[in-house]
C-alpha positions as CSV (number, residue, x, y, z in Angstrom):
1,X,74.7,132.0,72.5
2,X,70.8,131.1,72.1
3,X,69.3,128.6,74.4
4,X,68.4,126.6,71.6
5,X,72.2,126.2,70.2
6,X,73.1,125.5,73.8
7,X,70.9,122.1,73.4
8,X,72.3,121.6,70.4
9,X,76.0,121.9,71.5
10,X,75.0,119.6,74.7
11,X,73.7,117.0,72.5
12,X,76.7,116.7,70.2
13,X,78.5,116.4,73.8
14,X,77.0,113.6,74.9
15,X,76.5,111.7,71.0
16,X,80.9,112.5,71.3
17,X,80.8,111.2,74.9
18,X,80.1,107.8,73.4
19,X,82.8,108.1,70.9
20,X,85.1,108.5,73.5
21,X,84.1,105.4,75.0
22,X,84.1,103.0,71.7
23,X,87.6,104.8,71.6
24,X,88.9,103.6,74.9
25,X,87.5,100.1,74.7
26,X,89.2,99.6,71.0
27,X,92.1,100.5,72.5
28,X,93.3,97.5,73.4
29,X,94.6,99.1,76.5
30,X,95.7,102.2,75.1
31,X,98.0,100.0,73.1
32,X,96.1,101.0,69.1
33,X,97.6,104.7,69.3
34,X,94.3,105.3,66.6
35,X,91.6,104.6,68.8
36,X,93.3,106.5,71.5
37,X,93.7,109.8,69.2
38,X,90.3,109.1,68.4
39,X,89.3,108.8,72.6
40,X,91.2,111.7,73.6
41,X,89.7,113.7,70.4
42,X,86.1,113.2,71.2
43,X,86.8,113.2,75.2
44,X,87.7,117.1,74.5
45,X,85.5,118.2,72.0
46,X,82.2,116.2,74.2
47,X,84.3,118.1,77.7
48,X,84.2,121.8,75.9
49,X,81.1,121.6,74.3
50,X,79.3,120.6,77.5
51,X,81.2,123.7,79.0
52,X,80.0,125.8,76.3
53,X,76.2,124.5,77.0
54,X,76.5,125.6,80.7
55,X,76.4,129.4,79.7
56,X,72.7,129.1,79.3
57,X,71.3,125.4,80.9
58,X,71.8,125.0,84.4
59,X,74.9,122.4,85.3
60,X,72.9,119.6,87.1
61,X,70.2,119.8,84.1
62,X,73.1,119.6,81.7
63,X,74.9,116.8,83.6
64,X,71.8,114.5,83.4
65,X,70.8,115.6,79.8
66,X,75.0,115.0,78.8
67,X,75.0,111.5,80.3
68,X,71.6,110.5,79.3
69,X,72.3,111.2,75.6
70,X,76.0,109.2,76.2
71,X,73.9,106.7,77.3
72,X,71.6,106.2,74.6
73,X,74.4,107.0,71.7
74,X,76.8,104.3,73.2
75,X,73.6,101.5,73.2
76,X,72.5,102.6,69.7
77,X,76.2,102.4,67.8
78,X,76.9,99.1,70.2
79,X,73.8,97.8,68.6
80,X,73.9,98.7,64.7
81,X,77.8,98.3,64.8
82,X,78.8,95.9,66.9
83,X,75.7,93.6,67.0
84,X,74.9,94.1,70.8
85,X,71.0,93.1,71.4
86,X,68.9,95.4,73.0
87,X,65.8,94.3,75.0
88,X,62.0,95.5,75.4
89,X,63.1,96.2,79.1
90,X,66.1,98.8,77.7
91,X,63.8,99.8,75.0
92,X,61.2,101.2,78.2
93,X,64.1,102.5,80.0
94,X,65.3,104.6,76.9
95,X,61.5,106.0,76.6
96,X,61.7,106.8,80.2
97,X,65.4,108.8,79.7
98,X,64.1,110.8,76.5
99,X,61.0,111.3,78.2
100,X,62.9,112.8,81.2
101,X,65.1,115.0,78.9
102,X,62.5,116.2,76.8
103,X,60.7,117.4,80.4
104,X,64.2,119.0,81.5
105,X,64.0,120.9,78.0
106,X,60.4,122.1,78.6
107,X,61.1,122.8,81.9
108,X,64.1,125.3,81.9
């Protein structure tokens, strides 16, 4: 697998890390079977793509890339689906994430 589709793969894992997240909390507890299919669903796929990414990034590089990109997924779809404001502050801290990623990238 090329470096280049092992970035790919790890961002898919962290966009489906969020997924797994908006599937735990809609939940209700574990109690709306749906949204827990849909948890466990993207909780595996985000868990063996990230494995798959670790044949050619290194694993602390491709833990902080992996959350950082959960990160940023879960405050994007909270705020165009569900409303959730996001501040100036955030808005710095997200520039100061992708800047961070993007360096990992040109780094390794």
């Amino acid at each position: 697998m090329g470096f280049t589709m092992s970035w790919l793969l790890l961002i898919i894992a962290g966009v489906l890390e969020a997924g797994w997240l908006i599937g735990i909390e809609k939940s209700a507890s574990f109690s709306k079977i749906p949204y827990v299919v849909f948890a466990v669903a993207c909780m595996t796929a985000s868990l063996a793509l990230f494995g798959l990414s670790l044949k050619d990034i290194p694993a602390p590089t491709a833990y902080l890339v992996w959350l950082a990109v959960g990160v940023l997924s879960i405050t994007l779809i909270n705020h165009y689906f569900f409303n959730q404001l996001i501040t100036l502050k955030q808005l710095g801290c997200f520039a100061l994430i992708i800047s961070g990623v993007a360096g990992l990238k040109l780094s390794g």
